[in-house]
SETOR-38319 format. One line per 8 residues: number of its first residue (from 0); their letters; for each residue x, y, z of C-alpha. Coordinates in Angstrom, 2 decimals. Last residue first. Example, Ala and Ser with C-alpha at 12.3 -4.5 7.8 and 13.67 -1.06 7.14 Angstrom:
<recs>
1> sa> 13.67:-1.06:7.14; 12.30:-4.50:7.80;
</recs>
This chain:
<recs>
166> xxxxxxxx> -13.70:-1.34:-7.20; -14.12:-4.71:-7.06; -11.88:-5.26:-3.94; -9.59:-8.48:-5.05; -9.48:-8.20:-8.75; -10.36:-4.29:-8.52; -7.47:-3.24:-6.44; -4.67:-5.73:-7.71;
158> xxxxxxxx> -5.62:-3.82:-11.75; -5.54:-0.26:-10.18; -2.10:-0.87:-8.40; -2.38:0.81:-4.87; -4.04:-2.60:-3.32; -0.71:-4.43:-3.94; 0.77:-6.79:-7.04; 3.74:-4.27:-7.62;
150> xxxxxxxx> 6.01:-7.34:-8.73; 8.38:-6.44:-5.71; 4.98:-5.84:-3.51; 3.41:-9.30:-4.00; 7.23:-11.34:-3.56; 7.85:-9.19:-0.36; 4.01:-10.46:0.65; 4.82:-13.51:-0.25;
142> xxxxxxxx> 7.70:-14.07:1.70; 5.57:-13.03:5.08; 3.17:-15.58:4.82; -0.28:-15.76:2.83; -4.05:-15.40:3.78; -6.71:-17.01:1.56; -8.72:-18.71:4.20; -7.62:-17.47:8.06;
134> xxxxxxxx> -4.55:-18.01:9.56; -3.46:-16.77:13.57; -1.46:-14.14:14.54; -2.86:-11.30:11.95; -0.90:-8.94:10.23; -2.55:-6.31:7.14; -1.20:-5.98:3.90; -3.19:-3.54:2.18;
126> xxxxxxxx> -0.68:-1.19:0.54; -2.70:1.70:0.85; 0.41:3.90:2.87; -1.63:4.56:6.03; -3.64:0.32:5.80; -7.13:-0.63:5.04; -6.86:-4.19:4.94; -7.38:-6.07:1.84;
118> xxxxxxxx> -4.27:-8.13:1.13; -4.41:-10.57:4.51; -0.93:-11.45:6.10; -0.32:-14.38:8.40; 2.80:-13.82:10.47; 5.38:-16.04:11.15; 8.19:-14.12:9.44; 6.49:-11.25:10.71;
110> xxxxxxxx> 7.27:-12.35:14.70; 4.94:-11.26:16.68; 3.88:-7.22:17.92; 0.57:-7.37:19.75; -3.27:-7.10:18.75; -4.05:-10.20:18.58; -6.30:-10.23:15.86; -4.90:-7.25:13.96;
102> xxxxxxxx> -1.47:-7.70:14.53; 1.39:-5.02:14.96; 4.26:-6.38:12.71; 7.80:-7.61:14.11; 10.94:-8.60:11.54; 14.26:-9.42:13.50; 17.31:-8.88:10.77; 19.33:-11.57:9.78;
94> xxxxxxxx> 17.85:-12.26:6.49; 17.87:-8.92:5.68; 21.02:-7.93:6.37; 22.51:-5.92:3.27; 19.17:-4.13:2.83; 17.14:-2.26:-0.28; 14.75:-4.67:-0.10; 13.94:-4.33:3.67;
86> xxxxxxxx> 12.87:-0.93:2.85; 10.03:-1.39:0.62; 9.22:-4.35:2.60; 9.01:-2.51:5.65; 6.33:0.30:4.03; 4.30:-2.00:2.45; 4.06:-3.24:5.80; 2.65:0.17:6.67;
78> xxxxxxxx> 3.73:2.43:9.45; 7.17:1.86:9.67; 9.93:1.82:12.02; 13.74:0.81:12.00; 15.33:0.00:15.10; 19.73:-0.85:15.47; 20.51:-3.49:17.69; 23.44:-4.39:16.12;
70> xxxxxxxx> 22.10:-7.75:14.05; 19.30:-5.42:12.69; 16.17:-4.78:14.23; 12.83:-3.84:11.90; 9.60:-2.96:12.88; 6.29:-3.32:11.74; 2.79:-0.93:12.14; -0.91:-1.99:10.90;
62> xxxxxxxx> -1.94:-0.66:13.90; 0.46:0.46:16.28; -1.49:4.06:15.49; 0.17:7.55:14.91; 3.48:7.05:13.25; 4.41:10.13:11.61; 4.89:9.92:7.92; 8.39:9.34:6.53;
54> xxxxxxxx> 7.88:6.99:3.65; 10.78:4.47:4.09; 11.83:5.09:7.91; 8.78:5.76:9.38; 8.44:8.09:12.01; 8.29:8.54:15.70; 7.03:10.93:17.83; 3.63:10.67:17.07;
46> xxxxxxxx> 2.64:7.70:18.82; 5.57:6.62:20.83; 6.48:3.06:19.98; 7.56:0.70:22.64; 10.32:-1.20:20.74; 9.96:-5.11:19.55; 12.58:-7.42:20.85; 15.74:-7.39:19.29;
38> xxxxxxxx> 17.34:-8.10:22.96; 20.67:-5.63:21.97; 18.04:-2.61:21.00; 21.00:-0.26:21.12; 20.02:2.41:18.78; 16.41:3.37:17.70; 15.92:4.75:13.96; 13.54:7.33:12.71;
30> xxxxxxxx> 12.50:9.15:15.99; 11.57:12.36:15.57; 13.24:15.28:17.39; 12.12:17.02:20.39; 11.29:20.52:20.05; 14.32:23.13:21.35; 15.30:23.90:17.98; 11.72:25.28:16.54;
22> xxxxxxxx> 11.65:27.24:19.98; 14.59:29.08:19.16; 13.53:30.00:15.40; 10.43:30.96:16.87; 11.69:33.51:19.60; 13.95:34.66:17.12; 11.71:35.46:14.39; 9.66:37.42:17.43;
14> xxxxxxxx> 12.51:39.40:18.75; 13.69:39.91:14.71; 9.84:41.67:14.15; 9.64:43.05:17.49; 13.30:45.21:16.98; 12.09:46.42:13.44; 8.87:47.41:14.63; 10.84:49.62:17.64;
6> xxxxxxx> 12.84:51.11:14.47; 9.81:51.95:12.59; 8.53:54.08:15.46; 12.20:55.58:16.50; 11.85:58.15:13.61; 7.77:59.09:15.00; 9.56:59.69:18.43;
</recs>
């Protein structure tokens, strides 16, 4: 009986690894990129199921969220604006892709290219750009911001941070 001892042990030890390995598999998958989005409306975003396409963090607010549709109907996400234009950059489409961000006064997806962007909101990635429908004083339009993040000109550069925060 004492030999069989470390032989049961054995037996728990792969049941268990087992047991986690198969429930590991059967959890569903994160959502990086939606097919088939044919209207190129904005997509009904699960919190915490899916995840941004440039910086892979979970989406867990709409908040300061954009999405991206290309010509096929194919869904990017992101949490941060920063985030979209990071990504946006690097595309063959971009000027015929469908742009939404999550506003702050509205509080609905529009279209970013219409936006109004602020450079001081608290946003996941610290990039600052926050949406907003409708313009207030010193707020700039979606081609800006692209132009602010390509020369680096964003709340996580030092120098951008203390000009427009102070600290």
């Amino acid at each position: 009986m004492k030999k069989l001892i470390p032989f049961i042990i054995f037996i728990l030890i792969i049941v268990v690894i087992t047991i986690i390995f198969v429930s590991m598999a059967e959890k569903k998958q994160m959502v990086t990129i939606y097919k088939d989005n044919h209207t190129h409306g904005p997509v009904d975003i699960k919190l915490n199921n899916f995840q941004d396409t440039q910086c892979a963090m979970t989406i867990t607010t709409v908040e300061n969220s954009a999405q991206a549709v290309a010509p096929d109907g194919r869904t990017w996400f992101f949490d941060d604006i920063g985030c979209l234009v990071n990504w946006y950059e690097k595309t063959d489409f971009k000027e015929k892709a469908t742009i939404w961000v999550y506003t702050h006064d509205t509080k609905k997806y529009i279209d970013g290219r219409k936006a109004w962007f602020n450079r001081v909101q608290t946003t996941p990635m610290g990039y600052g750009f926050g949406a907003y429908e409708k313009k207030q004083d010193g707020m700039i339009k979606f081609d800006e911001v692209i132009l602010k993040m390509l020369r680096d000109e964003h709340l996580i550069n030092p120098y951008v941070r203390q000009e427009l925060l102070g600290k």
